[in-house]
C-alpha positions in Angstrom: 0.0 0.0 0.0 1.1 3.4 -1.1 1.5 6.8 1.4 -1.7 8.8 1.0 -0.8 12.4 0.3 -3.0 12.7 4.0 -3.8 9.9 5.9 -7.2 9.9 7.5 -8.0 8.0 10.6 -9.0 5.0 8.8 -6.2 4.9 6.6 -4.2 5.3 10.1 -5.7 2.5 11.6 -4.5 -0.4 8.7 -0.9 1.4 9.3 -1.1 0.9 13.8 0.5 -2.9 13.7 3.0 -2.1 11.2 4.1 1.1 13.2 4.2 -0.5 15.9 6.5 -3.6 15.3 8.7 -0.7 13.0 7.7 -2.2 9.8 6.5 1.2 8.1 8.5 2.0 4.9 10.0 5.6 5.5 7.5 7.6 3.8 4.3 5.8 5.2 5.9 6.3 8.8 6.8 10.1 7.9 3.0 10.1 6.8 1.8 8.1 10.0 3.5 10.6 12.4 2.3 13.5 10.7 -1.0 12.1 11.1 -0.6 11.3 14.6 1.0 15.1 15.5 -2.6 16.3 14.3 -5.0 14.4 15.7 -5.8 13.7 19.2 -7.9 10.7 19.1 -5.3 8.6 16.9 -2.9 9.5 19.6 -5.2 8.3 22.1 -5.9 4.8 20.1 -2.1 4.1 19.4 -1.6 4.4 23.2 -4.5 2.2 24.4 -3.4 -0.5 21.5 0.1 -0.1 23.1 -1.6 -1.3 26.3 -3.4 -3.7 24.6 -0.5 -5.2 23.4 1.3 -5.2 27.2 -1.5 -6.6 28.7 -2.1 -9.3 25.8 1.6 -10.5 26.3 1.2 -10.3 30.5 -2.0 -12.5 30.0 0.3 -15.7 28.5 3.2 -14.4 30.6 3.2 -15.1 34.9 0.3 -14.1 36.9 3.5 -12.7 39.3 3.9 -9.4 37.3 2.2 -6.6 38.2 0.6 -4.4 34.8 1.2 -0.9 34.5 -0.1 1.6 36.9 -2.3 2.9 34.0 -4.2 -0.1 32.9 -8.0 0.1 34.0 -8.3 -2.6 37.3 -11.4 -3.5 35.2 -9.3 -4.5 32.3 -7.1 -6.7 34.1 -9.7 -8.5 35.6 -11.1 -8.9 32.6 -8.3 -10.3 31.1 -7.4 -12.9 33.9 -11.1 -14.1 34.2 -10.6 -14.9 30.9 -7.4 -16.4 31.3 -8.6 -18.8 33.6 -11.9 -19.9 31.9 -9.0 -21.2 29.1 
């Protein structure tokens, strides 16, 4: 997929695995980041997926480490009820 001249959020959103794992060609990351300097909720979505992503790789990892302070209790409970109906 090309660079769109100006991403839109839901051109953003196909781009949010790719950024994240640094996988973006130079000119769709230049785009991305652009993108993100503009617009407050894509900022907001990276950074929840970012949690989403710590929390999906506590989940498998030991129930001895403590999430980050950030992460919503209701999430984690969430997550380990789930865990445990596995």
């Amino acid at each position: 997929m090309t660079s769109p001249a100006h991403m839109t959020c839901r051109e953003f959103n196909e781009f949010v695995m790719d950024y994240i794992s640094s996988e973006l060609a130079e000119d769709v990351r230049d785009e991305f980041e652009r993108h993100l300097q503009g617009c407050a909720n894509c900022v907001r979505y990276i950074e929840t997926y970012k949690i989403t992503v710590t929390l999906g790789r506590l989940a498998f990892d030991s129930l001895q480490h403590e999430p980050p302070a950030e992460v919503p209790e209701e999430l984690v409970q969430a997550i380990l009820s789930a865990q445990r109906n596995v």
